[in-house]
C-alpha positions as CSV (number, residue, x, y, z in Angstrom):
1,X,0.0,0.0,0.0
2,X,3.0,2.3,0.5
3,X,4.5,1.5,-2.4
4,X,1.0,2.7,-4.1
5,X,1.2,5.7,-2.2
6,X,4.5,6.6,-2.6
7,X,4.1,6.6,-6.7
8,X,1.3,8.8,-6.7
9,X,2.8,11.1,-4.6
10,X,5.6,10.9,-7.1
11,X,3.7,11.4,-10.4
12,X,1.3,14.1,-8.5
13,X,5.0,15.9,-7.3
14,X,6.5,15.5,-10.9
15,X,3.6,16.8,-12.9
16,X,2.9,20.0,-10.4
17,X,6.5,21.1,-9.3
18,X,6.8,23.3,-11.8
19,X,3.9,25.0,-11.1
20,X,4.6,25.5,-7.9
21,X,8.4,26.0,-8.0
22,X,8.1,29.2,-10.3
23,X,6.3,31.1,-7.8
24,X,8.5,30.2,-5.1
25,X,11.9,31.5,-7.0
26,X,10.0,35.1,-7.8
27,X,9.0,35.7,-4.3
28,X,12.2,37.8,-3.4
29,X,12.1,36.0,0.2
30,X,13.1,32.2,-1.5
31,X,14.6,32.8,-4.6
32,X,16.3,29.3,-5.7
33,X,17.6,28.6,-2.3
34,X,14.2,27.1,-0.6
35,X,13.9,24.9,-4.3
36,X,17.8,23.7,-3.9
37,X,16.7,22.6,0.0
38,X,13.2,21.5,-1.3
39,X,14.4,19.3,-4.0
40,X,17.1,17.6,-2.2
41,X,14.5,16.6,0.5
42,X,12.0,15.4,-2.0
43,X,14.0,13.8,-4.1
44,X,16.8,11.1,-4.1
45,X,20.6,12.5,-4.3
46,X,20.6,11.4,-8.3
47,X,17.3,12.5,-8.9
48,X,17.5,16.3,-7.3
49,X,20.1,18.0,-9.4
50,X,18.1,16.8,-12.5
51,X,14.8,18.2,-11.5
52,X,16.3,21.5,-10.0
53,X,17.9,21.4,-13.4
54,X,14.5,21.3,-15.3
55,X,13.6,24.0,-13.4
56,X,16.3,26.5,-14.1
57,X,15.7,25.8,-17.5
58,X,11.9,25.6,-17.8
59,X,11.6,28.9,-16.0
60,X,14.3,30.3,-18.3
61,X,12.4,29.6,-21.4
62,X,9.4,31.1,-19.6
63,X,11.7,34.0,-19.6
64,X,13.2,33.7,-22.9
65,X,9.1,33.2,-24.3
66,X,7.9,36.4,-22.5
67,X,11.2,38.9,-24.1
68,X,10.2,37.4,-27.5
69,X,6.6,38.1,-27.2
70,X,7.2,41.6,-25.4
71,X,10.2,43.1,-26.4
72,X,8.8,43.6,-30.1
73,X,6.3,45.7,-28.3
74,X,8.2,48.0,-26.1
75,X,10.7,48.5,-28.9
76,X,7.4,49.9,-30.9
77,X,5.9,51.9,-28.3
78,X,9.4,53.1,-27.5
79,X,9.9,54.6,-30.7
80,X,6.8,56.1,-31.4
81,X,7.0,58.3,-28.0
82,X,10.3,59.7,-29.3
């Protein structure tokens, strides 16, 4: 029954991390350093690096999508204001 537990804990954790990590690294209070701490509780010792990994770079690509999408339109509104 543990065993049951334990992997829907898992898959429930692995699909909704993200979610909840993002949040967590823009409050000014955590930053990265209650994920690092997080994830190496969480996790096993092979397993954490990877995931905090994913993290870094899901939520840079999250950054990387927002500049594409909103840079075009502060460069406009820039120009048309000088």
């Amino acid at each position: 029954m543990t065993d049951k537990m334990q992997g829907k804990f898992d898959k429930y954790w692995g699909e909704c991390s993200l979610l909840i990590s993002i949040p967590i690294i823009l409050d000014l209070r955590n930053k990265m350093i209650l994920i690092d701490f997080s994830f190496r509780v969480i996790y096993s010792e092979e397993e954490a690096p990877k995931q905090i990994y994913i993290m870094h770079d899901s939520l840079y690509e999250l950054y990387k999508e927002y500049m594409d999408k909103y840079a075009v339109t502060n460069v406009g509104t820039s120009m048309e204001n000088d």
